[in-house]
C-alpha positions in Angstrom: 39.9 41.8 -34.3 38.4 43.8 -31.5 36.2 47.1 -32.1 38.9 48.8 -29.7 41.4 47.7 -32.3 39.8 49.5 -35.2 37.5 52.4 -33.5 38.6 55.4 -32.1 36.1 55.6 -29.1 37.3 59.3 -28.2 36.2 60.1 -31.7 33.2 58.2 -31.5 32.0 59.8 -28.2 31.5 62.8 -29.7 28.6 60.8 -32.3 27.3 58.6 -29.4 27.2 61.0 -26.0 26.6 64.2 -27.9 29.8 65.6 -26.3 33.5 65.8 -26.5 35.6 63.8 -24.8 37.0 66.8 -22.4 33.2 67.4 -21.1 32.5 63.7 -20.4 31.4 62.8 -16.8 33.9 60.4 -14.4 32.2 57.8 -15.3 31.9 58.2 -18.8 35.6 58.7 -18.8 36.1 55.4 -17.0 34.1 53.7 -19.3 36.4 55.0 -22.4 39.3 54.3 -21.3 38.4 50.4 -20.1 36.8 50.3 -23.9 40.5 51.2 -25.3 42.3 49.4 -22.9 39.5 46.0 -23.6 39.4 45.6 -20.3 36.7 44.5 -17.9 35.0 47.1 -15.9 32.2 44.7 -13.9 33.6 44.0 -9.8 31.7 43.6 -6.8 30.5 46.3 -5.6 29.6 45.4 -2.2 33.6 43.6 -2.0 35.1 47.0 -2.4 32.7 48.3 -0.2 33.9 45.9 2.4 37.3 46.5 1.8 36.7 50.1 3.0 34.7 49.4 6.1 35.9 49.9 9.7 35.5 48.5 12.7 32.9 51.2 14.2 31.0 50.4 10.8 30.8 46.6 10.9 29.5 47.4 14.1 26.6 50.0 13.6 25.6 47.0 11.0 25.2 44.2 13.3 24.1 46.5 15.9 21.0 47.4 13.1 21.1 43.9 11.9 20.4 42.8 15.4 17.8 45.6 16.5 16.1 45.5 13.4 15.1 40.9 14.1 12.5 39.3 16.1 15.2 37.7 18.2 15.7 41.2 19.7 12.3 42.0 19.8 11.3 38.8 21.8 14.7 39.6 24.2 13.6 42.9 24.5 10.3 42.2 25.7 11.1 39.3 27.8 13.3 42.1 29.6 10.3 44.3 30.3 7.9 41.8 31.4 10.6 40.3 33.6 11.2 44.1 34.8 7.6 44.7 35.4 6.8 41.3 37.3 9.6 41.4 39.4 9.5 44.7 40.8 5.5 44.6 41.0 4.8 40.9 41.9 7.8 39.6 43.8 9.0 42.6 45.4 6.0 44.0 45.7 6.2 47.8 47.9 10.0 47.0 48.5 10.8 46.8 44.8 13.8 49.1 43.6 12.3 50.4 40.2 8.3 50.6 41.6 5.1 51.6 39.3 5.6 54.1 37.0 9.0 52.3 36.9 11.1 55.2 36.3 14.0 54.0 36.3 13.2 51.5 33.7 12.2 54.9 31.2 15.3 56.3 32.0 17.3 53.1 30.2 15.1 52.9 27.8 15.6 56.5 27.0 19.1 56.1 27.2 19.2 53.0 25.2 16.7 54.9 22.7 19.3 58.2 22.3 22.7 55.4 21.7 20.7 53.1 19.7 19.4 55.7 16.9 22.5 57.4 16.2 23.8 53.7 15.3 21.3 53.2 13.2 21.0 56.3 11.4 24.9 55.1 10.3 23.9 51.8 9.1 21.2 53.5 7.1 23.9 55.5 5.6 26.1 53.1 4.6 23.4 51.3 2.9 22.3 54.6 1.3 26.1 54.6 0.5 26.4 51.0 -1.0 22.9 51.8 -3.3 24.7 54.8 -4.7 27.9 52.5 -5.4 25.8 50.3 -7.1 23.9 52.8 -9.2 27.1 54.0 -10.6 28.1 50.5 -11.0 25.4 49.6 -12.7 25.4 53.1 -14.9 29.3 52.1 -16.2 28.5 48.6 -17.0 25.2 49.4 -18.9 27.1 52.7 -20.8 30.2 50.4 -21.3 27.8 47.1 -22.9 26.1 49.7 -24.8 29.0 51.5 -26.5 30.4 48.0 -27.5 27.1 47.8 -28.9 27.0 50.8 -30.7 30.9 50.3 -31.9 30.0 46.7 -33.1 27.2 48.4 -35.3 29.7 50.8 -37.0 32.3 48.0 -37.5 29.2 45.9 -39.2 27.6 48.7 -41.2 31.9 49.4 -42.3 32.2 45.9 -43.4 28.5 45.8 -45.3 29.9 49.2 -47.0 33.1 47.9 -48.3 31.2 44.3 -49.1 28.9 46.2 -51.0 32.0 48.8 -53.1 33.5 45.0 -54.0 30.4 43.7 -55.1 29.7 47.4 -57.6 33.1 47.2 -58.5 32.8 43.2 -59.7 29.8 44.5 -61.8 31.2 47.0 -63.1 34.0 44.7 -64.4 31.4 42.2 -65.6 29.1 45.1 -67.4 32.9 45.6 -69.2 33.1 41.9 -70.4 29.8 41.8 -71.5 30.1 45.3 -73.5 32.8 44.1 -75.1 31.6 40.7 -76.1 28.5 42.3 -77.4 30.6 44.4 -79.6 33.0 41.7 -80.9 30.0 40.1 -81.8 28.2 43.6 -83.5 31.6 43.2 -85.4 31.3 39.4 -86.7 27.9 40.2 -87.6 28.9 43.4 -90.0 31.8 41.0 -91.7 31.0 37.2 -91.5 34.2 36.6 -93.8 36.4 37.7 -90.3 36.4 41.2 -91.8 38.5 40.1 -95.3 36.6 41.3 -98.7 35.2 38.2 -100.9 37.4 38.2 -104.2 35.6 37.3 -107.3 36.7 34.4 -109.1 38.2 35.0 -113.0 36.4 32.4 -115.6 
């Protein structure tokens, strides 16, 4: 038999949150009724995450993933030294972008203004997942430590009613003994089995 089986854990809430079932959180709410219903409540929490991603999110994550890696960094500079050499070095006076290369600040600036927005959203959706995971984390914990809790009471019951059986057998054996000791009070009081010794006529 399950604790859901024999505890009320609406009941119970009231001993183990300190509040009533009507002023419980989500959460908490969740918890109870996966506890009643012995259900599961541990999933994935980056899976359902996934499942609720679109396209323009997958792609402020790569686009992070790929900005934030030493592959970009090393493309990224190749691009500038390339930039600087070419326009200072092989074209010399007749260069298109020439020293201070202002053409090259301009895309950077550009790329700088498209590239932060993007990442500011991949920073959210990992702010998002952490939350998602807190929660999750906060349900399983509450839900392993109300079975916890329930599987106490259902132990301390089972003690209590072990212990009323074993009184009550006492009791029952204090009976037998009280009344052996008193058919034996009576024996001792008439050894004949309680019949009067008749004298014998000469």
């Amino acid at each position: 038999m399950t604790p859901s089986s024999s505890i009320d854990y609406r009941k119970s809430a009231a001993v183990w949150l300190k509040r009533s079932a009507d002023n419980l959180a989500q959460a908490e709410s969740k918890v109870l009724e996966h506890l009643m219903r012995g259900e599961a409540i541990a999933r994935d929490p980056i899976q359902m995450l996934e499942e609720h991603t679109t396209f323009g999110e997958r792609m402020a994550d790569s686009v992070a993933a790929f900005g934030g890696s030493w592959r970009f960094i090393m493309i990224f500079a190749g691009v500038l030294t390339g930039w600087v050499v070419f326009n200072t070095e092989i074209l010399g006076n007749t260069g298109f972008d020439p020293y201070p290369y202002i053409f090259l600040n301009l895309i950077l600036s550009m790329l700088a203004a498209i590239q932060a927005p993007i990442i500011m959203m991949s920073q959210n959706r990992v702010s998002t997942r952490d939350r998602q995971m807190a929660a999750h984390d906060y349900e399983v914990n509450l839900k392993a430590e109300l079975e916890i809790m329930a599987l106490h009471e259902k132990i301390d019951s089972i003690r209590t009613e072990q212990l009323v059986d074993i009184v009550a057998q006492q009791q029952k054996q204090i009976e037998l003994l009280m009344g052996l000791v008193a058919r034996v009070s009576a024996q001792d009081k008439f050894p004949g089995g309680g019949e009067e010794a008749v004298p014998c006529r000469p």
